[in-house]
DRENDO-1510 file (C-alpha; in Angstrom, 1 decimal, always signed):
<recs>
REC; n; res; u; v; w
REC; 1; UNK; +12.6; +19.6; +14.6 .
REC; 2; UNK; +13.1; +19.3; +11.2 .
REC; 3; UNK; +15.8; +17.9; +9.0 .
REC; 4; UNK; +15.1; +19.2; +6.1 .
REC; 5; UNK; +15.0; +23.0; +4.9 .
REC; 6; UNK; +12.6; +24.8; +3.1 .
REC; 7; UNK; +14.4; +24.6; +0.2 .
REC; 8; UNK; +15.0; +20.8; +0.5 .
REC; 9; UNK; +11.4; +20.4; +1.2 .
REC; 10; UNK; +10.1; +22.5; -1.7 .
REC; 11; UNK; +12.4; +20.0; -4.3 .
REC; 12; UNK; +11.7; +16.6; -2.5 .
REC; 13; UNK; +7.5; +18.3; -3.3 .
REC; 14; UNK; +8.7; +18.5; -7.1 .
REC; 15; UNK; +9.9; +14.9; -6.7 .
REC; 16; UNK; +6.7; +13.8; -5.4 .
REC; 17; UNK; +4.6; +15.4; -8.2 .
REC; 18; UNK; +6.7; +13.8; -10.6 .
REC; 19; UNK; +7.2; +10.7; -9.4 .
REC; 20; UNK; +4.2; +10.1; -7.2 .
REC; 21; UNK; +6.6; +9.0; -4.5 .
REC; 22; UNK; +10.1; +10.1; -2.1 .
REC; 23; UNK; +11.3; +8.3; +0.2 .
REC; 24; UNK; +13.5; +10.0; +3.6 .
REC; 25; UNK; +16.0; +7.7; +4.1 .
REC; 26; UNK; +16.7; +7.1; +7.9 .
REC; 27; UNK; +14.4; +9.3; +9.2 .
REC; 28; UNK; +12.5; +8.1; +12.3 .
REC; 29; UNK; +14.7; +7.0; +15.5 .
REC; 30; UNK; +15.0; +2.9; +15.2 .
REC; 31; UNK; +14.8; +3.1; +19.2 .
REC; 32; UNK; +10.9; +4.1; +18.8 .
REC; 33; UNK; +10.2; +2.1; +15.9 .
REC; 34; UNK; +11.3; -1.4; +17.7 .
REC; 35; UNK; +8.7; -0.4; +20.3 .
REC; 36; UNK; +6.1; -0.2; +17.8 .
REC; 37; UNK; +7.1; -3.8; +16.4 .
REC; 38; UNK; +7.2; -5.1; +20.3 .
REC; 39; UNK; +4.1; -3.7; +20.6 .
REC; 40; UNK; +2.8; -5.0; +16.8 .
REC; 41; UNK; +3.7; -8.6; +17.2 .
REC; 42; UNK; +1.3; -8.4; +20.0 .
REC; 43; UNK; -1.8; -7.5; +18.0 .
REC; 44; UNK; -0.9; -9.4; +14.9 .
REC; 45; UNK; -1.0; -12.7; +17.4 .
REC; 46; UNK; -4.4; -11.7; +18.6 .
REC; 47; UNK; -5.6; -10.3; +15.5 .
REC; 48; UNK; -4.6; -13.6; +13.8 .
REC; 49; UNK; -6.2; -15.9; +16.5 .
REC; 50; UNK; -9.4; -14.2; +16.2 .
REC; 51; UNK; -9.3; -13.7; +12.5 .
REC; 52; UNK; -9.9; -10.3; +12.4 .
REC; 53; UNK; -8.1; -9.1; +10.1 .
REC; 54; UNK; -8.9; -7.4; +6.5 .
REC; 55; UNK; -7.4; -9.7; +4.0 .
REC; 56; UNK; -5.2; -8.7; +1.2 .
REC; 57; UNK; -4.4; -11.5; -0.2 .
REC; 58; UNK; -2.9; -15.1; +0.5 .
REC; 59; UNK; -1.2; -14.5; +4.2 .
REC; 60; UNK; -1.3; -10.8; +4.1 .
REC; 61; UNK; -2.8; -8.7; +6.4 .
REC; 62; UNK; -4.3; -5.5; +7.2 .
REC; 63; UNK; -4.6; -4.2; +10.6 .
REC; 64; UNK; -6.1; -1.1; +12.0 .
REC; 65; UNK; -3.7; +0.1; +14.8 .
REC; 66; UNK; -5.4; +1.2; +17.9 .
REC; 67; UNK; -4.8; +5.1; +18.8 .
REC; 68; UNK; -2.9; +4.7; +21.6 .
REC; 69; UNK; +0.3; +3.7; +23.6 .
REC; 70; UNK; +3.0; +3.6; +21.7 .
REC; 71; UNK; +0.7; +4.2; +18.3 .
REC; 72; UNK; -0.3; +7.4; +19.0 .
REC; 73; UNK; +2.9; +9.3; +18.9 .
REC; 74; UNK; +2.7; +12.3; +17.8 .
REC; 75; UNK; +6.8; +12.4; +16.9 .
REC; 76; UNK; +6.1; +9.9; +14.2 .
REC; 77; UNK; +2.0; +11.3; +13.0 .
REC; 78; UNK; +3.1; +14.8; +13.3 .
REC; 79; UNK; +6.9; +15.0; +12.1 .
REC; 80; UNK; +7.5; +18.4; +11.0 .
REC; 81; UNK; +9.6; +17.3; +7.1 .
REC; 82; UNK; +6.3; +14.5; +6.9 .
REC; 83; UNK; +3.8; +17.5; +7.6 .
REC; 84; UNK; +6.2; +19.7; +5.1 .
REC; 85; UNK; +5.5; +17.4; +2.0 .
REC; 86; UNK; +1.9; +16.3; +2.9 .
REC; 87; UNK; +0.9; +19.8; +2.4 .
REC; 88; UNK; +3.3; +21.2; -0.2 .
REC; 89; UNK; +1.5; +18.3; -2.4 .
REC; 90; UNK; -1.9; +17.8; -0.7 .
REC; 91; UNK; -2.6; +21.4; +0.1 .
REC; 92; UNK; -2.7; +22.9; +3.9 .
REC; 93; UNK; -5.0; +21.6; +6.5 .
REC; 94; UNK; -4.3; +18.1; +5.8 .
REC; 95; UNK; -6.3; +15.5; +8.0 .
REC; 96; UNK; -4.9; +12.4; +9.1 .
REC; 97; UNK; -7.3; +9.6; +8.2 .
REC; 98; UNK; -5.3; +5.8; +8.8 .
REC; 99; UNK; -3.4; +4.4; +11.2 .
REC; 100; UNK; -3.4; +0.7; +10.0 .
REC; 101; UNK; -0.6; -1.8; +8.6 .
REC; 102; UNK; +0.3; -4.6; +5.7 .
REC; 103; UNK; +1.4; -7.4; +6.9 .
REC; 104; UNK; +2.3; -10.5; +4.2 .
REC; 105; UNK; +3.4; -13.6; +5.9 .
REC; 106; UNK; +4.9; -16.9; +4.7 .
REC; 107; UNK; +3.1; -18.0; +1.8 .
REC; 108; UNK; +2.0; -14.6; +1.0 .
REC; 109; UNK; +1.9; -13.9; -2.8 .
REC; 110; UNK; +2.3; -11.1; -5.4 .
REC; 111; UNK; -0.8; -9.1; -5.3 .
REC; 112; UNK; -2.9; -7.8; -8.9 .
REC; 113; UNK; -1.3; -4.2; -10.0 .
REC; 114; UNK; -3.7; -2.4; -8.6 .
REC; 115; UNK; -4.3; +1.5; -7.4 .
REC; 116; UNK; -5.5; +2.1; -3.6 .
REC; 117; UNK; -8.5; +4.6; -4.9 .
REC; 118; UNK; -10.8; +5.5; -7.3 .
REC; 119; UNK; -10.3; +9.2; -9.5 .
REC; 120; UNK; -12.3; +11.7; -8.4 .
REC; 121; UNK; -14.0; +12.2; -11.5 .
REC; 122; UNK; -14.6; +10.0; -13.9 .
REC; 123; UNK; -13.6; +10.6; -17.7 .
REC; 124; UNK; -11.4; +13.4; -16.5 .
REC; 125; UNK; -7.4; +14.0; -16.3 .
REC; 126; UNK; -6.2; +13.1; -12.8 .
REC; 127; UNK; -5.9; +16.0; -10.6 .
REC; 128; UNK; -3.6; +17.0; -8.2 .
REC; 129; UNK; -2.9; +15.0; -5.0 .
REC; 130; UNK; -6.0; +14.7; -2.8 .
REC; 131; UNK; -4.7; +11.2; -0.4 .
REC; 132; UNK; -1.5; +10.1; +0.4 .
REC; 133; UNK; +0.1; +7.5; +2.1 .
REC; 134; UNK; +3.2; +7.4; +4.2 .
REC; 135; UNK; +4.7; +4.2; +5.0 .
REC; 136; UNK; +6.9; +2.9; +7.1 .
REC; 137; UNK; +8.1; -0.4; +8.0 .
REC; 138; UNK; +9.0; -2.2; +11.3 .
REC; 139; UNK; +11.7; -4.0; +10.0 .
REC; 140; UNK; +14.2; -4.0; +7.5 .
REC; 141; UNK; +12.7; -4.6; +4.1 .
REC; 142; UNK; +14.7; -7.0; +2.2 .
REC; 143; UNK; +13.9; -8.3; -1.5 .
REC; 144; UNK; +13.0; -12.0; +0.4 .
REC; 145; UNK; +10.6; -10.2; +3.0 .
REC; 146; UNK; +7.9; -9.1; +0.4 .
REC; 147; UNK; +8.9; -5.3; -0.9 .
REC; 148; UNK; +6.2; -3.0; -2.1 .
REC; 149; UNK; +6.6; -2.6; -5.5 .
REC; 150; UNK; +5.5; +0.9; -7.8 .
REC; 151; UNK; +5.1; +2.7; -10.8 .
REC; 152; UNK; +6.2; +6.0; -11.2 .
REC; 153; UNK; +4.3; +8.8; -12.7 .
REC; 154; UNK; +1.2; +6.7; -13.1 .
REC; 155; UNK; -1.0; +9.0; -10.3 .
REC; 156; UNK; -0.8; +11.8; -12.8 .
REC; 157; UNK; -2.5; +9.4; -15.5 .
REC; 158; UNK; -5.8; +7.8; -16.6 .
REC; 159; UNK; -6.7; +4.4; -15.5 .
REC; 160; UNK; -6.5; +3.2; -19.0 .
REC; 161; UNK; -3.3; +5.1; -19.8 .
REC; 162; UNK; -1.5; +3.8; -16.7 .
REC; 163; UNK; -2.5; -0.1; -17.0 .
REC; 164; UNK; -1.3; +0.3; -21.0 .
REC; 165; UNK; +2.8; +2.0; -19.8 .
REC; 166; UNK; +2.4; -0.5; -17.4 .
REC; 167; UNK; +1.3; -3.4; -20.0 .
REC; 168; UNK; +4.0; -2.3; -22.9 .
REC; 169; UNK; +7.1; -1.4; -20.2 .
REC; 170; UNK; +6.9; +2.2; -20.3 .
REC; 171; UNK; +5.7; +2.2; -16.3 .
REC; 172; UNK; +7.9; -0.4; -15.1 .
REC; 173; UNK; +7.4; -2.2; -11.4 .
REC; 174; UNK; +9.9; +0.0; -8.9 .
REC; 175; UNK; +10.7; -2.4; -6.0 .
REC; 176; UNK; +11.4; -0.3; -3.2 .
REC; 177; UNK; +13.8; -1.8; -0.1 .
REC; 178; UNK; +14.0; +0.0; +2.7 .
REC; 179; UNK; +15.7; +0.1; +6.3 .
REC; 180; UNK; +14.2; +0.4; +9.7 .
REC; 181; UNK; +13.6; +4.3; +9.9 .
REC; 182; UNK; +13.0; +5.0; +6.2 .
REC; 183; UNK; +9.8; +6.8; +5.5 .
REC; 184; UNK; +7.9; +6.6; +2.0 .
REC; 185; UNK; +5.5; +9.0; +1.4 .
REC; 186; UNK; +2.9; +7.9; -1.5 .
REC; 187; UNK; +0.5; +8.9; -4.0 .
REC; 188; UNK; -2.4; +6.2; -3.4 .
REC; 189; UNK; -3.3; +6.3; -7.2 .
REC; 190; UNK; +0.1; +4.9; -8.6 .
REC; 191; UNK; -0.4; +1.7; -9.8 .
REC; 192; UNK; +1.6; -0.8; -7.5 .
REC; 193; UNK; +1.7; -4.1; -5.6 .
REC; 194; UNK; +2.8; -6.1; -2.6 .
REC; 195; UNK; +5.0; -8.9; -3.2 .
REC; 196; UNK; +5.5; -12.4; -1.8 .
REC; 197; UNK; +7.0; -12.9; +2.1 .
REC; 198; UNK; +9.7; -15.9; +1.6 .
REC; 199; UNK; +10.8; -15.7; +5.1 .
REC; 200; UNK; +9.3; -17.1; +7.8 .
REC; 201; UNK; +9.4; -14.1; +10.1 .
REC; 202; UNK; +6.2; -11.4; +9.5 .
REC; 203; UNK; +7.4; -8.2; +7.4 .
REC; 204; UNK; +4.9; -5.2; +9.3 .
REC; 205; UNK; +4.6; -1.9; +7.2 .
REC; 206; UNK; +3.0; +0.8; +8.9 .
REC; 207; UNK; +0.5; +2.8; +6.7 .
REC; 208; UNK; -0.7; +6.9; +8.2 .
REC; 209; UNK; -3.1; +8.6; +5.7 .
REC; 210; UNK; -3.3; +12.1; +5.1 .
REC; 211; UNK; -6.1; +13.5; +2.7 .
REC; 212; UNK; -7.0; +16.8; +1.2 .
REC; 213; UNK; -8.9; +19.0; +4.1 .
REC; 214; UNK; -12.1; +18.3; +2.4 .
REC; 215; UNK; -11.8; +14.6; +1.1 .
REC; 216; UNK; -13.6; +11.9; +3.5 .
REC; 217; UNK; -13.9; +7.9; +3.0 .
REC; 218; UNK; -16.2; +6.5; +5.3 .
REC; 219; UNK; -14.9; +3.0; +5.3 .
REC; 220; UNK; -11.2; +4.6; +6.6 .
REC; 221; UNK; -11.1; +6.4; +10.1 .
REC; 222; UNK; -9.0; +6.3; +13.2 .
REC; 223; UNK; -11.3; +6.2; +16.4 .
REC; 224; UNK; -9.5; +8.4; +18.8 .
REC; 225; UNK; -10.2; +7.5; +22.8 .
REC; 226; UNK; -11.3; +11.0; +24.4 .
REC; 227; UNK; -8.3; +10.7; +27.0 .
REC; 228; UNK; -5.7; +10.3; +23.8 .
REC; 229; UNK; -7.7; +13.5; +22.4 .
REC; 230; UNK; -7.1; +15.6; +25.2 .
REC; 231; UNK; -3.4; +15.0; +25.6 .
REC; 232; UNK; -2.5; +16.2; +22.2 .
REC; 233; UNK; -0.9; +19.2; +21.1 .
REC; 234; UNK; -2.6; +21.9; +19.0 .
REC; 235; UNK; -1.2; +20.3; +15.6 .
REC; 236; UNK; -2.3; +16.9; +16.9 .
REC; 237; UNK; -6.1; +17.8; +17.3 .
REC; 238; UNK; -6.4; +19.6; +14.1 .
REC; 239; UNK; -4.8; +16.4; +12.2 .
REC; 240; UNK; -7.4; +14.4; +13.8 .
REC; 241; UNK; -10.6; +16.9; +14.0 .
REC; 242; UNK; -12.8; +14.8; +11.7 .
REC; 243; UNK; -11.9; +11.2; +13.2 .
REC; 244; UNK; -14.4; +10.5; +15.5 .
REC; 245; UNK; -13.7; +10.6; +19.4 .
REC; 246; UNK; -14.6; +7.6; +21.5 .
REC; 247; UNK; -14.2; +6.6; +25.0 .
REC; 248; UNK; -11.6; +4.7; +25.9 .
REC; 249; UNK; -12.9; +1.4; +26.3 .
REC; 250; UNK; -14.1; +0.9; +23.1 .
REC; 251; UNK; -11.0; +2.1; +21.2 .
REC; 252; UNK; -9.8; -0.8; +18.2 .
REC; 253; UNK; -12.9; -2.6; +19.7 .
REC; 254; UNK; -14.5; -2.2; +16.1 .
REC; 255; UNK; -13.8; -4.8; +13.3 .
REC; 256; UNK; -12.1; -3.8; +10.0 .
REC; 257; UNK; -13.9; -2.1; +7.7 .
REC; 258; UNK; -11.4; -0.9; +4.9 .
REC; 259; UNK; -12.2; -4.0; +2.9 .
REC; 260; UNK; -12.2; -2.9; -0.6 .
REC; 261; UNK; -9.1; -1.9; -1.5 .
REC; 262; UNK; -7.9; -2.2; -5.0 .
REC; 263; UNK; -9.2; +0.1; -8.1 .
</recs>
């Protein structure tokens, strides 16, 4: 059920184009969220110990979440105010493309400004939004615990143009704190950063990307077990109709393969 109206949705869109960013404050139940960390800190340990992880940096990690259990839930993939603003910005028939998390630990450090994809076309005006992230962490996020840090209005500009308002001030770094429950929904081509973990405790975000109906990256995919598949509501299957169906057995057995990150 959504929170939001039609009218709220259609201004928090405007935001978004402008800003290349909103945030819902307090929007997903903490109760589910803390069985997502429990069931996080169980992966991270294993991912760690086999050292299969995608690195993003000193101490940070990225980790492809397996679809299912707690992970697949379609409450959180397919909220109705989420789904609202994906395709108010990123046109209808969005398809859900990442399940996967950023993780800096201890000794992490502030990563190079950087944007999470290339423009479509080169030498052209950026376009409208074609991939989006929407984060959300599994803990509080504290300005000790490594915040993400963002431009604003830099997805709507040329590489060049964004790195110079960054350069003279014009784009300044946004840090962007947030509580368990808060949900930040992204334009992947504003120039931003992670920052440095000071704590001793791991600081998970949560990343699900949505794309345009027709946009496809190879390198990031969800591999969705048959049995998950066939559970799923009408909404849920047409989010996930390009991801490719496995059995169940050899869901999150692949390694990471979102390596290059940064443009």
């Amino acid at each position: 059920m959504s929170r939001y109206t039609t009218t709220e949705l259609d201004s928090l869109a405007r935001q978004f184009d402008a800003d290349g960013m909103v945030v819902l404050r307090r929007h997903f139940p903490k109760d589910t969220l803390l069985k997502w960390r429990k069931a996080f800190d169980v992966l991270l340990e294993q991912r760690l110990r086999e050292s299969a992880t995608a690195v993003r940096g000193p101490n940070r990690h990225y980790i492809t979440l397996p679809f299912t259990g707690e992970f697949a839930d379609e409450a959180i993939f397919a909220d109705p105010d989420v789904l609202g603003i994906v395709e108010r910005v990123a046109g209808d028939e969005p398809v859900m493309c990442q399940l996967a998390s950023d993780t800096p630990l201890l000794g992490s450090d502030y990563q190079d400004v950087h944007r999470d994809t290339p423009a479509l076309f080169d030498g052209f005006p950026e376009t409208p939004s074609f991939q989006l992230a929407v984060n959300f962490p599994l803990c509080d996020v504290t300005p000790e615990n490594g915040p993400f840090e963002t431009t604003l209005g830099t997805h709507r500009m040329p590489d060049k143009q964004a790195q110079e308002a960054y350069r003279t001030g014009l784009a300044p770094m946004h840090t962007i704190t947030m509580e368990l429950g808060d949900v930040m929904i992204r334009d992947v081509r504003a120039l931003h950063r992670g920052t440095p973990n000071l704590t001793k405790a791991p600081r998970p975000m949560v990343v699900i990307g949505y794309s345009r109906s027709w946009y496809f990256r190879p390198e990031v995919k969800i591999d969705v077990p048959e049995s998950v598949y066939q559970r799923l509501s009408a909404t849920g299957k047409r989010l996930l109709r390009y991801m490719p169906r496995v059995d169940d057995a050899d869901a999150g057995a692949a390694g990471e393969s979102y390596t290059k990150f940064a443009y």
